[in-house]
Each structure stands twice: as structure tokens, then as C-alpha cells.
LUMVO-694410 format. One record per residue (C-alpha): chain; z negated, x negated, y; residue number from 1. Coordinates in pm, 1 decimal, padded with zeros to 6 digits. Each point is the difference from the previous one (the first is absolute). Layout:
BEGIN
<r "A",<Z,X,Y>,NUM>
...
END
This chain:
BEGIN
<r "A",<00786.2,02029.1,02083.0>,1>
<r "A",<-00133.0,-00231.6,00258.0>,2>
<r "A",<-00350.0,00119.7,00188.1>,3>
<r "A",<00068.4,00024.9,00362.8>,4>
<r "A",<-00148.7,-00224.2,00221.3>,5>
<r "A",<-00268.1,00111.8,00255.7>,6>
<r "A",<00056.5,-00100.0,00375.9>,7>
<r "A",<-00154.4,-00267.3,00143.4>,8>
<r "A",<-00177.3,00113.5,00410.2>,9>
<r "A",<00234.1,-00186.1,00188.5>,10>
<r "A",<00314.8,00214.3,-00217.3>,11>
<r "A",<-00223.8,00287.6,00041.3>,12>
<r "A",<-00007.3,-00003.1,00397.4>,13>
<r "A",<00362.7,-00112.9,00016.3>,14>
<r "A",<00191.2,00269.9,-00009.4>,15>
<r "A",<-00244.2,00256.8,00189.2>,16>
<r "A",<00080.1,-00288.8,00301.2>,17>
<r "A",<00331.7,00020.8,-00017.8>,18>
<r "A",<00049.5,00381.1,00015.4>,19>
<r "A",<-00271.6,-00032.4,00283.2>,20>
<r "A",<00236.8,-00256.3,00209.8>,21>
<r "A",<00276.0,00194.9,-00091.2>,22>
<r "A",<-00145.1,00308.6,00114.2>,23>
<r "A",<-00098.5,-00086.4,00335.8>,24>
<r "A",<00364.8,-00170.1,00020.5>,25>
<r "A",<00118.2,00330.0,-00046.0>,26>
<r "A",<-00207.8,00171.1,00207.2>,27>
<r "A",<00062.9,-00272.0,00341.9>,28>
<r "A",<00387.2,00051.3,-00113.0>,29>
<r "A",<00003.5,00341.8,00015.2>,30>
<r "A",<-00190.9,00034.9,00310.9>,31>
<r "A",<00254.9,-00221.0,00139.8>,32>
<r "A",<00224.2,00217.9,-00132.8>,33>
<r "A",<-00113.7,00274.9,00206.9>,34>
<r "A",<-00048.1,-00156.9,00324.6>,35>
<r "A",<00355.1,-00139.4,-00023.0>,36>
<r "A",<00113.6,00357.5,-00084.1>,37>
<r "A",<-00288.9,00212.2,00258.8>,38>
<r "A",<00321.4,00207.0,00237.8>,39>
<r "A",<00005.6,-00149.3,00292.3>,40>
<r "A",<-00193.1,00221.8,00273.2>,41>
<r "A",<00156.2,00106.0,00337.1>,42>
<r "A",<-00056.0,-00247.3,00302.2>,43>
<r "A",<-00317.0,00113.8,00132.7>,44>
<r "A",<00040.4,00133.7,00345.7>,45>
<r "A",<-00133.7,-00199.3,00259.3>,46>
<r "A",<-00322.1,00048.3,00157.9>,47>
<r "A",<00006.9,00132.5,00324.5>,48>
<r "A",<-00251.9,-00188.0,00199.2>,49>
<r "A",<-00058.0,00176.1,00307.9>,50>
<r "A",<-00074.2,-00223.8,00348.0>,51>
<r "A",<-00166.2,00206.0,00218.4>,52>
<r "A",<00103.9,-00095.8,00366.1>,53>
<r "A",<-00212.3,00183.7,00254.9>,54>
<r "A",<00248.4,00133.6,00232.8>,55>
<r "A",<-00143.1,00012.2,00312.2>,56>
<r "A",<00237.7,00217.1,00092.1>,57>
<r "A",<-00031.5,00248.2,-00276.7>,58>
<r "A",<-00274.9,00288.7,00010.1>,59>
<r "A",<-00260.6,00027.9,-00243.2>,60>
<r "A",<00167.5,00271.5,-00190.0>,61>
<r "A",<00285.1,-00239.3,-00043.4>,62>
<r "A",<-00241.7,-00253.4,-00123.9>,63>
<r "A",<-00143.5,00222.3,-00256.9>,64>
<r "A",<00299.3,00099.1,-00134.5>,65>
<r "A",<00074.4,-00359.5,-00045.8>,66>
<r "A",<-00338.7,-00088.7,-00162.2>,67>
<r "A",<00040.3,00287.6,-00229.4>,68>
<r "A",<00372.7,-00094.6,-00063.7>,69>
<r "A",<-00116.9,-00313.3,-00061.8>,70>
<r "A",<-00280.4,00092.4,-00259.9>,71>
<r "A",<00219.3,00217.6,-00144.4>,72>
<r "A",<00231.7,-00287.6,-00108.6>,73>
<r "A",<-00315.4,-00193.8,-00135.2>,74>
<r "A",<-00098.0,00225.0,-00197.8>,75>
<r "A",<00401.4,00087.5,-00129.6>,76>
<r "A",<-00012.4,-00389.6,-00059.8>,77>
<r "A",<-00335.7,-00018.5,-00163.8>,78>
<r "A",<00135.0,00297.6,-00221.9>,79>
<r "A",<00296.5,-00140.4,-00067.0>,80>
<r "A",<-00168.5,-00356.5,-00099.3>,81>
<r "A",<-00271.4,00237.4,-00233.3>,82>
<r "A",<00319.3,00165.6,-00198.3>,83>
<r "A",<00197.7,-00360.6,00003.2>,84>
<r "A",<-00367.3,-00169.4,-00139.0>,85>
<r "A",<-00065.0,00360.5,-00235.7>,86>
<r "A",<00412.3,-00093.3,-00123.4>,87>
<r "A",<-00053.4,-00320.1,-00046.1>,88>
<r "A",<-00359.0,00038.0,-00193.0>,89>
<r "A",<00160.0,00287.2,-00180.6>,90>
<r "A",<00304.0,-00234.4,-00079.7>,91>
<r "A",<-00272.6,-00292.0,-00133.5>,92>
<r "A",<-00188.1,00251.5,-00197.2>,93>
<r "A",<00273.0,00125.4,-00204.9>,94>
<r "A",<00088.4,-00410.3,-00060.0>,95>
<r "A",<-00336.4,-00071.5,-00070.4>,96>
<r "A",<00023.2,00337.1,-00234.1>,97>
<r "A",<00380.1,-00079.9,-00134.0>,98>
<r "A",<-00214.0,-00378.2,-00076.7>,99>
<r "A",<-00257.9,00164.3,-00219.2>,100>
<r "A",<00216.6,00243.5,-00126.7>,101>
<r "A",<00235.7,-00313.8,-00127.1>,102>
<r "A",<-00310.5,-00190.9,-00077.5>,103>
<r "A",<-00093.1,00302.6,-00203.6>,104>
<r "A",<00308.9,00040.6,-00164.1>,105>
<r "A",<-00014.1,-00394.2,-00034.3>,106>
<r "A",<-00322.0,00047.7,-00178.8>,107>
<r "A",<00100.3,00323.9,-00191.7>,108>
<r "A",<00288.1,-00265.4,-00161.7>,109>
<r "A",<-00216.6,-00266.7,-00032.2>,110>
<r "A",<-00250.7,00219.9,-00188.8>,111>
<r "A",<00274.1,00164.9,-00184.9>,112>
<r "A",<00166.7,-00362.1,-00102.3>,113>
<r "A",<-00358.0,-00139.4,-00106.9>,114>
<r "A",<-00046.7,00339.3,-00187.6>,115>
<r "A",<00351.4,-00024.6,-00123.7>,116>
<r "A",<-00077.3,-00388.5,-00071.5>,117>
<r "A",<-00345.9,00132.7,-00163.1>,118>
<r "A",<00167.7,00270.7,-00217.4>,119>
<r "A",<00231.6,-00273.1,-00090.0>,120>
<r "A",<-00275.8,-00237.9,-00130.7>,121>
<r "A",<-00165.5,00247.5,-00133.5>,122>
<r "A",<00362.0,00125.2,-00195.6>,123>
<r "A",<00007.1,-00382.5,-00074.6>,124>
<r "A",<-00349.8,-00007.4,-00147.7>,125>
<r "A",<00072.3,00329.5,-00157.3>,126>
<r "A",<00298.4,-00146.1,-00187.7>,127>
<r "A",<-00180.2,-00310.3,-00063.5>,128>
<r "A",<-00272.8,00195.9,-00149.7>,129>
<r "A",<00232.3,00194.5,-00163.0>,130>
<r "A",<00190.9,-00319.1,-00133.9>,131>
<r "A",<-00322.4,-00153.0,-00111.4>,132>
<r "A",<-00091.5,00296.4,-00184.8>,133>
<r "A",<00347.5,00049.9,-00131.3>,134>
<r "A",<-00054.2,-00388.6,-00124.5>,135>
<r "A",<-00368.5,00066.2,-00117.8>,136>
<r "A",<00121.3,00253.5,-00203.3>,137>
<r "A",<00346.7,-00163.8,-00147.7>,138>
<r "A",<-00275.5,-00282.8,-00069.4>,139>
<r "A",<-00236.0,00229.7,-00149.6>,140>
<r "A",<00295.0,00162.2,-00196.8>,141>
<r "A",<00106.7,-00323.4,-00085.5>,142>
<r "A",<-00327.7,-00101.6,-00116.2>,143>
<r "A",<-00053.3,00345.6,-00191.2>,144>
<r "A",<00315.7,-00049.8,-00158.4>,145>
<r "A",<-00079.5,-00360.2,-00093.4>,146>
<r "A",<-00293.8,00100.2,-00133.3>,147>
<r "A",<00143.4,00290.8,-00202.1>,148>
<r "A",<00208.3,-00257.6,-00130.2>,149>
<r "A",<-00291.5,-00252.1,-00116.8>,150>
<r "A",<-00145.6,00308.9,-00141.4>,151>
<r "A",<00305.6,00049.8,-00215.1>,152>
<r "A",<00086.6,-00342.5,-00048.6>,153>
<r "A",<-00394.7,-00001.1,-00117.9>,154>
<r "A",<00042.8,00335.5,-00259.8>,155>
<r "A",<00327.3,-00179.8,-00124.4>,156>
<r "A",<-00157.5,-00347.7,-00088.6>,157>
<r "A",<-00276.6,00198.5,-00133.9>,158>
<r "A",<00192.9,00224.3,-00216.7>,159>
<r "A",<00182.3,-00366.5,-00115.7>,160>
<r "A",<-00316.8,-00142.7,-00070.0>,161>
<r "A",<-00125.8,00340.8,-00177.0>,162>
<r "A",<00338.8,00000.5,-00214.9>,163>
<r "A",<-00035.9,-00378.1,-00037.6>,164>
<r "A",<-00325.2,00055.5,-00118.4>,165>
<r "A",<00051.9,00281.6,-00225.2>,166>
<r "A",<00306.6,-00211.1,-00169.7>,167>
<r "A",<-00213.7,-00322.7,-00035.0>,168>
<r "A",<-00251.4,00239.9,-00151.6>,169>
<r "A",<00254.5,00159.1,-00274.5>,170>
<r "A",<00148.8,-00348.3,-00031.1>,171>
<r "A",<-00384.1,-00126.8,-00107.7>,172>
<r "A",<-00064.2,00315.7,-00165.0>,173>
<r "A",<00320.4,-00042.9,-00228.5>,174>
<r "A",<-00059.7,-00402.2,-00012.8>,175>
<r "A",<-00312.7,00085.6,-00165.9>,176>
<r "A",<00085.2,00290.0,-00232.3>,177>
<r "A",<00293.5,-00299.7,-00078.6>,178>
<r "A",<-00284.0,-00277.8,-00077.6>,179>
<r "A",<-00221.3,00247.1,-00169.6>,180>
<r "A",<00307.4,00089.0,-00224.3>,181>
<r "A",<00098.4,-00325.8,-00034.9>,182>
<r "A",<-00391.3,-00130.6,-00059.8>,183>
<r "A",<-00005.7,00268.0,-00295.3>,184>
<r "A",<00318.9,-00095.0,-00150.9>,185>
<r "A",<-00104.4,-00361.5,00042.2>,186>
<r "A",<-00327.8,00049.0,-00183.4>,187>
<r "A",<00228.7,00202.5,-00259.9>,188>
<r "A",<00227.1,-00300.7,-00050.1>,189>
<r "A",<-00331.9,-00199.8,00051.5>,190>
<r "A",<-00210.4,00173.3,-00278.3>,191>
<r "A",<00321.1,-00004.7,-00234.7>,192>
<r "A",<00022.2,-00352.2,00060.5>,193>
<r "A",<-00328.3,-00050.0,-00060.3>,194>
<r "A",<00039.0,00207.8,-00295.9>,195>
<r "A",<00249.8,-00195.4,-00179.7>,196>
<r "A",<-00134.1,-00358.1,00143.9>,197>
<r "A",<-00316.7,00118.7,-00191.9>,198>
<r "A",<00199.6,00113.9,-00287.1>,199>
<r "A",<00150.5,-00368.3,00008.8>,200>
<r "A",<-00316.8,-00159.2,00045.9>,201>
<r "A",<-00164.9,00205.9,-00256.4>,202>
<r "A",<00326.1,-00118.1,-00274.2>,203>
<r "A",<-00003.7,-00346.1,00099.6>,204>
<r "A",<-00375.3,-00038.5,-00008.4>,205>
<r "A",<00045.0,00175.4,-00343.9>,206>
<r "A",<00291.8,-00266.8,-00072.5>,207>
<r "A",<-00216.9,-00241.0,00129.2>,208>
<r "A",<-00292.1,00084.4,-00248.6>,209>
<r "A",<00232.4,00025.9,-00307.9>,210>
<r "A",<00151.7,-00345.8,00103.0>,211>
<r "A",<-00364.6,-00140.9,00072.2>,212>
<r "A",<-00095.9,00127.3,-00361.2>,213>
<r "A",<00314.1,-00118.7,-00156.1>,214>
<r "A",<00002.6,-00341.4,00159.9>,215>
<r "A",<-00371.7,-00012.3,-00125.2>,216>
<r "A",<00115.6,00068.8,-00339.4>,217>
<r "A",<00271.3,-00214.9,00013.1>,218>
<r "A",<-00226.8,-00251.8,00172.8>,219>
<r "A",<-00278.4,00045.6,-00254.1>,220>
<r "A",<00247.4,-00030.6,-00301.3>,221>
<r "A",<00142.0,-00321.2,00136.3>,222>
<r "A",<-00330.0,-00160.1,00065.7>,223>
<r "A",<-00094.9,00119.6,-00328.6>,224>
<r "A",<00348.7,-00175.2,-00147.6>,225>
<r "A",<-00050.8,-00315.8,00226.4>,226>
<r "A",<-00382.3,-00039.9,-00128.4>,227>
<r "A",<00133.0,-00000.7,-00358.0>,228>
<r "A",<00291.2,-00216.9,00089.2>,229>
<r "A",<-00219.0,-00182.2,00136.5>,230>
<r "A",<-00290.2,-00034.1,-00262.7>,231>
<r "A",<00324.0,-00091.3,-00216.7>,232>
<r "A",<00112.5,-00240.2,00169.8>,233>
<r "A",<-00360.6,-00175.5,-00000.5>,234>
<r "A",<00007.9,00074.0,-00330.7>,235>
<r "A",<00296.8,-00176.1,-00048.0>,236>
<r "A",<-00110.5,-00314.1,00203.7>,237>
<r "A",<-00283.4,00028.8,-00161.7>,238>
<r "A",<00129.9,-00021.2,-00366.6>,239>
<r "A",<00240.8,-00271.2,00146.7>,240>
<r "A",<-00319.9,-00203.9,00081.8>,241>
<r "A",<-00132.8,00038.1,-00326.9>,242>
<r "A",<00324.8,-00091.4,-00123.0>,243>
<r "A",<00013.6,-00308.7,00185.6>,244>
<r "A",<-00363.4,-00132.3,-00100.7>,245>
<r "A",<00088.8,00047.6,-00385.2>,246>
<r "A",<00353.4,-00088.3,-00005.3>,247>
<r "A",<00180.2,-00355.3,-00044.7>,248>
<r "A",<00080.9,-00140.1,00326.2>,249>
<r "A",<00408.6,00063.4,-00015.5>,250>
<r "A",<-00102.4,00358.0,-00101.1>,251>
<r "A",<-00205.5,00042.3,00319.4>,252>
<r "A",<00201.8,-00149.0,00242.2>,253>
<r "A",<00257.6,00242.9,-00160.0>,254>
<r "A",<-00267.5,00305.1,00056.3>,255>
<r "A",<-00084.7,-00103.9,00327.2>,256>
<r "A",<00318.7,-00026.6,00118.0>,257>
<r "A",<00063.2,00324.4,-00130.6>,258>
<r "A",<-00306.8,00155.2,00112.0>,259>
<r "A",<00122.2,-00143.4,00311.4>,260>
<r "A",<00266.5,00201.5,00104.9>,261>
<r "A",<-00186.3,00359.7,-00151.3>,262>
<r "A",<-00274.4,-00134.4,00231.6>,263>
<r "A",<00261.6,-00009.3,00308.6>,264>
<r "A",<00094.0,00347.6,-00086.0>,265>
<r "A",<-00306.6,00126.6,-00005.1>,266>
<r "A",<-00078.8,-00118.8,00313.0>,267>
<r "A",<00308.9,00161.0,00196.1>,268>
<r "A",<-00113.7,00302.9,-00164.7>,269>
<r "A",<-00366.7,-00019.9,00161.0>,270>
<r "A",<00149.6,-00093.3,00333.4>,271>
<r "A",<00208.4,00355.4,-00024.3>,272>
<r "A",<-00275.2,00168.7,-00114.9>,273>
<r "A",<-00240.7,-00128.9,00233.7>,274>
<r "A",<00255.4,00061.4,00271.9>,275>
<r "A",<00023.1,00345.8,-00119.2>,276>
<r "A",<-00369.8,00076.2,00056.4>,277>
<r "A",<00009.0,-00151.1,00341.5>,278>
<r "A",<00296.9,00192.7,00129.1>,279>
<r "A",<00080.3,00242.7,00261.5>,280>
<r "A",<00290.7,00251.2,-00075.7>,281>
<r "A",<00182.1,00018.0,00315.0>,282>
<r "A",<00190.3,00329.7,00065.9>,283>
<r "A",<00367.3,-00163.0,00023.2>,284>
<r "A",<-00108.6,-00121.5,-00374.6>,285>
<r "A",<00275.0,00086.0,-00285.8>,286>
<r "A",<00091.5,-00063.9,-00337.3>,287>
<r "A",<00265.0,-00319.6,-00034.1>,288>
<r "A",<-00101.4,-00170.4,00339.0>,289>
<r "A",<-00068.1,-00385.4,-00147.1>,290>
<r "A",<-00141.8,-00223.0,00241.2>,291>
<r "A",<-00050.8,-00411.1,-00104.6>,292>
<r "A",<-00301.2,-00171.7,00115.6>,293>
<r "A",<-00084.4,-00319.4,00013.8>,294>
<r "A",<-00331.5,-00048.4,-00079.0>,295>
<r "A",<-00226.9,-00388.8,00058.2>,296>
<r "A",<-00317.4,-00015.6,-00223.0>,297>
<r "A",<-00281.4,-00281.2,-00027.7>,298>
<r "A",<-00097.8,-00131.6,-00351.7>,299>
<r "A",<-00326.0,00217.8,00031.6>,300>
<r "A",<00230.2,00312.2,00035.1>,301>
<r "A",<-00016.8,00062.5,00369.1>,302>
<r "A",<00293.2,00166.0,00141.7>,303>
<r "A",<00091.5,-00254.6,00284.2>,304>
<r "A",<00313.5,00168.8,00140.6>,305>
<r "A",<00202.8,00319.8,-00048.9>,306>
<r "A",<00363.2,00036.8,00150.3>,307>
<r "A",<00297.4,00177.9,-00030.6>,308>
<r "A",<00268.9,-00160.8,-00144.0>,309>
<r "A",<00246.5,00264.1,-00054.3>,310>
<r "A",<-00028.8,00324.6,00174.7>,311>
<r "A",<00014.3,00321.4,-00133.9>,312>
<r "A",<00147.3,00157.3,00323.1>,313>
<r "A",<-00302.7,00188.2,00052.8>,314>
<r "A",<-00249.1,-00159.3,00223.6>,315>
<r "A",<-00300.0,00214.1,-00096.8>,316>
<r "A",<00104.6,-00072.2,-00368.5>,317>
<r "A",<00004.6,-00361.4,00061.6>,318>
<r "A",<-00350.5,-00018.6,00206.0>,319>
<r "A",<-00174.4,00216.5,-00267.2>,320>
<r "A",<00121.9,-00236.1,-00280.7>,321>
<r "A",<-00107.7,-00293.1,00231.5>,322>
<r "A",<-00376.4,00136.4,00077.9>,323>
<r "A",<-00020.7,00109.9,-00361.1>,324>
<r "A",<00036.2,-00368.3,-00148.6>,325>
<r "A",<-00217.6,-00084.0,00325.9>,326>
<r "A",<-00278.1,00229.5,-00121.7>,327>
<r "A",<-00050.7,-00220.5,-00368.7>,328>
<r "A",<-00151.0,-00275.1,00213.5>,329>
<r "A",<-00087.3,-00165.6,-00350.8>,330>
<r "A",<00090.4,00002.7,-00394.7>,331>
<r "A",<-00336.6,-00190.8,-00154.3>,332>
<r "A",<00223.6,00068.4,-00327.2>,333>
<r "A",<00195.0,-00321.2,00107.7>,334>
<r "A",<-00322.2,-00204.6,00043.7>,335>
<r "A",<00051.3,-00315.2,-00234.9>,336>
<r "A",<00324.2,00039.8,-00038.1>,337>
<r "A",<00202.3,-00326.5,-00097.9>,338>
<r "A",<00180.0,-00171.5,00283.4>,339>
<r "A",<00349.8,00047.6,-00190.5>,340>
<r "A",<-00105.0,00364.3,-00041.5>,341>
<r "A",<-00052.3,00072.5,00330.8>,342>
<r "A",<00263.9,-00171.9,00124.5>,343>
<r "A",<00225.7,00287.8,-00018.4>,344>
<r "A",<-00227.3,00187.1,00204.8>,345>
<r "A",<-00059.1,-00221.4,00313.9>,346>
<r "A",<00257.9,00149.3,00176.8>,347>
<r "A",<00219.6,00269.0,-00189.2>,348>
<r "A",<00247.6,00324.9,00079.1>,349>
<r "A",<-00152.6,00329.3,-00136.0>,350>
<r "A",<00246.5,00319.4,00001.0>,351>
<r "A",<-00195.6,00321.7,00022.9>,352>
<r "A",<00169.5,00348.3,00001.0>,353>
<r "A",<-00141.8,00352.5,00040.2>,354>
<r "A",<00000.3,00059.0,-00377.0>,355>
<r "A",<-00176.9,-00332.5,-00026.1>,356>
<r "A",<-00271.0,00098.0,00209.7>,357>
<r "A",<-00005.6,00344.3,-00192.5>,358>
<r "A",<00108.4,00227.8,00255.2>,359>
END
């Protein structure tokens, strides 16, 4: 509701001007009202002026009676002029009377229509009061209302957020009771596993014992057999020697020659054996791989160069065999060997095999 404007002065003094005008408007109308309506009076009867002619002819008792005629009729006229004037004062006075009595009534309305005007503003300002308090209080009902509704719309998001809550809490709560469950049957499977890895490691570390002490036995009984193949075989060249020095020449050209080729096999039998010692068993290593080497030596029994010449289709197999000839770096056995003995051995093929290198 709008607030009501207060009056300026000049609004203030308007309206009290204009019911003055109008008011003495009324008031000069109605007096000319009542002059135009005042009953018109009866001609006033003419004054008799009395001349008073001295008759010379009339007595003195004439002339008395004449003076006191005559005074008579001044004083009838004089009364008759005092009633006309009392008539005619009588006449304004109930004008002047009928004027205030208008002017009265004039002001009686005037005061009634500014009390009437008054009561009206003041209904006005009543209602308007009574609208702004009707609006204060749909406001404040509105506003009560609204906040009722915050206040709910508060209780409901917190009961959401409570229930939320209490759900995210059971949903950790059983989460964890899930990882704990699943932590204990993990460290079950985990300690089983560990268990039988254990187990495994504890059998092939067993396996792995028994095979060290079986390839030491094997590897022990072969050097044992190379050593006496071997002292045979200087034996052998040896007794050839001898043979040589106390034989006819055709007879030790015949030994030699022979001696020769035991000499040759001799050798390829210390190059295996020395490439057993030197070797690496590689896991991929089984029995009937066969893997041919070729193999470059120097007269003083270096080993120059080691390659594969035919592969065994296993690379680890092949490398091994490689590193292992690799490893004999140099046979002094083959120091002062003859030029046509060593020959053979300048550059060569070698086939070695698992059983060879006594797997």
C-alpha cells in the first residue's frame, strides 16, 4: 500500500479559502434573496405639513386650535415616520438575522462537509491502515510460512544427509568386514601358497643338492677317467717316442704316423673334457641336443675363435657350448706339436652333446 502524501501549505490553505469565498457568496446571495423577497410595505401616508397663516381675521382661540391642530399632525407624522423607521429597522434586523442564520447554517454545512471530508480521510487512513496491516501481516504470514518451509526443507535435507550418512556408514562398515574377510582368506590362500612354494623350494633345493652331489660324482669319476685316459695316452706317445728313437727309420715313420692319429684323438678328447670343466649347464639343457662348433686354434694351443656352425635349436645350449670351448683359453699339451700334426687342428668342427659334456 502506498504511504499517503502529506500536504504541502499552499494545499493546506486552499480549500479553507474556497469554502470561505463560497461562504460569504452565499451569505451576499441570500441576503439578496431577502431584500428581493422583504413584502412590500404600504405607501406611507403623507406628512401633513401644517402652514400656519395668521388670520387676521380669526380670534386667538381659532388660532390655537390651529397651532394645536397643527402639532397634533407633527407629532401623528413624526409617529408615523418612528413606526415606518421601527418597520423598516425591524425588517433589516430580521435580514441581517435571516444573513447569520444562513451564514450559520452555511457554516454548520461547511463544518459538517469538512467533518464529513475529515471522517472520510480519516475512514481512508483507517482502511489504509487497515490495508497496510492486512499486507504486513499476509507478508508476515508469508514470511512465517516461508520460513516454516526452510525449516522443513532444512529437517528434510538433514534427515537425507543423516540417512545418507548412516548408509555410507553401513556401506564402509560392510566394505570393511568385506576386506577384512577377504584380507584373511587372502593370507589363507597366501600362507598355503607360501606353504607349498616352500614345500617346492624345499624339494627342488633337495633335487638340487642330490643333482649337485651326483653331477660331482659323475664329474669326479670322469675327471678321474679323463686323467687316466689321459696319463695313457702320454703313455702311449710316450712309448711311441721311445719307439721311434730305437726303431729303423721305415718302422718309425710307420709309428709316428700311427701315433699320429691316436695323438689327434686324444686331443679331441681333452678339448671335450676341458670344455666339460669350463661349462655352464643352462636350464633349457637336455639329453640329445648336438650342437657343431667350429673351433680356430694357434700352434701353441690357444683357442683363437669359437662359432656355431650348426645350431642345436636352443640358443642357451648353443652359447653355453660356445663360452665353454671359450673358457680353455689354452692346451700347453699341444706345445711342440709337428706342423702336419697340428694341422688338423688350426681350424676344425667339434660336435658336443649333453651326454658328451656328462650331463
Amino acid at each position: 500500500m502506498q504511504q499517503q502524501r502529506e500536504p504541502t501549505a499552499s494545499e493546506s490553505y486552499f480549500w479553507p479559502s474556497v469554502w470561505a469565498i463560497g461562504l460569504h457568496v452565499l451569505v451576499f446571495g441570500m441576503l439578496f434573496v431577502s431584500f428581493a423577497m422583504t413584502p412590500e410595505l404600504p405607501p406611507a401616508k403623507p406628512i401633513v405639513q401644517a402652514t400656519l397663516y395668521q388670520l387676521k381675521s380669526k380670534s386667538r382661540a381659532t388660532t390655537q386650535t390651529n397651532q394645536k391642530i397643527a402639532g397634533e399632525a407633527v407629532k401623528s407624522a413624526a409617529r408615523q415616520t418612528e413606526v415606518e423607521q421601527m418597520e423598516q429597522k425591524k425588517v433589516e434586523q430580521e435580514a441581517v438575522k435571516a444573513a447569520e442564520q444562513k451564514k450559520e447554517e452555511a457554516a454548520q454545512k461547511a463544518e459538517e462537509a469538512k467533518k464529513a471530508d475529515e471522517s472520510k480521510k480519516a475512514d481512508e487512513a483507517k482502511k489504509a491502515d487497515e490495508a497496510k496491516k492486512a499486507d504486513e501481516a499476509k507478508k508476515t504470514a508469508e514470511a512465517k510460512k516461508a520460513e516454516e518451509k526452510q525449516l522443513a526443507d532444512i529437517a528434510k535435507k538433514k534427515s537425507e544427509e543423516e540417512a545418507k550418512k548412516a548408509a555410507e556408514e553401513e556401506a564402509k562398515k560392510k566394505a570393511a568386514e568385506e576386506a577384512k574377510k577377504k584380507i584373511v582368506e587372502d593370507a589363507k590362500k597366501k600362507a598355503a601358497e607360501d606353504a607349498k612354494k616352500k614345500a617346492e623350494a624345499d624339494e627342488a633345493k633337495k633335487k638340487v643338492a642330490e643333482d649337485a652331489k651326483k653331477k660331482a660324482a659323475a664329474d669326479a669319476a670322469k675327471k678321474k677317467s679323463q686323467e687316466a685316459a689321459r696319463k695313457s695316452a702320454e703313455e702311449k706317445k710316450a712309448q711311441a717316442l721311445a719307439d721311434l728313437l730305437s726303431d729303423t727309420p721305415q718302422r718309425q715313420q710307420a709309428l709316428a704316423d700311427e701315433q699320429g692319429d691316436e695323438v689327434a684323438g686324444s686331443f679331441d678328447d681333452l678339448i671335450r673334457a676341458r670344455a666339460a670343466e669350463g661349462w655352464a649347464r643352462p636350464p633349457s639343457a637336455r639329453k640329445g641336443m648336438t650342437v657343431v662348433l667350429q673351433i680356430g686354434m694357434l700352434p701353441d694351443g690357444t683357442v683363437t675363435t669359437v662359432s656355431v656352425s650348426k645350431s642345436s635349436g636352443d640358443g642357451p645350449f648353443d652359447a653355453s657350448a660356445v663360452a665353454a670351448v671359450k673358457n680353455i683359453g689354452r692346451l700347453t699339451e699341444m706345445q711342440g706339436m709337428k706342423p702336419s700334426d697340428f694341422a688338423p687342428y688350426r681350424s676344425f668342427k667339434m660336435t658336443f652333446t649333453p651326454e658328451d659334456l656328462a650331463l
